[in-house]
N, C-alpha and C positions, 0 to 999 in steps of 0.2 A: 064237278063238285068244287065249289069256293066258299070260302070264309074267313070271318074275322071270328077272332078268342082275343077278349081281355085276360091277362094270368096277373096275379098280385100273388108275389112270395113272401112270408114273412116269418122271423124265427119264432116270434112270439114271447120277446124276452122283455125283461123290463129296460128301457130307454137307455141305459148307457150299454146294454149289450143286445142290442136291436140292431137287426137287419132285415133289410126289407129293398124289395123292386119291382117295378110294374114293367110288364111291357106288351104292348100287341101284337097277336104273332097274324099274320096273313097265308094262309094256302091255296092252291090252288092243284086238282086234280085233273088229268085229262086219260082216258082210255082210248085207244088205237087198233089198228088189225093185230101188232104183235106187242101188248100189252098193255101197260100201267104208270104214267109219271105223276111222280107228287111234285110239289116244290111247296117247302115252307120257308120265309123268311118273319124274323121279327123285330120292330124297333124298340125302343127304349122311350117309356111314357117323360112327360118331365114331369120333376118332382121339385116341391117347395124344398125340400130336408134331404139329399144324397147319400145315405148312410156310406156306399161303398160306388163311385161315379166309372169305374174302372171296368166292370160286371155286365 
């Protein structure tokens, strides 16, 4: 099991109290004799506007 998720979070405020982030998250599952590993990591889309660049 692999894939890619685009996620866009947003508060939904109006402009000066907006926040907002994109990012891609990547996984990857793998099954064996004695069990189950996930592994997710995600990076950080880039953005025109970085409401909060720290997140």
């Amino acid at each position: 099991m692999n894939g890619v998720i685009f996620n866009s979070q947003s508060a939904g405020k109006s402009e000066s109290f907006s926040i907002s982030w994109n990012r891609i998250i990547l996984y990857a599952g793998l099954e064996c004799k004695n069990g189950i590993s996930y592994f997710r990591t995600w990076l950080r889309s880039p953005a025109v506007k970085d409401d909060y660049p720290n997140i």
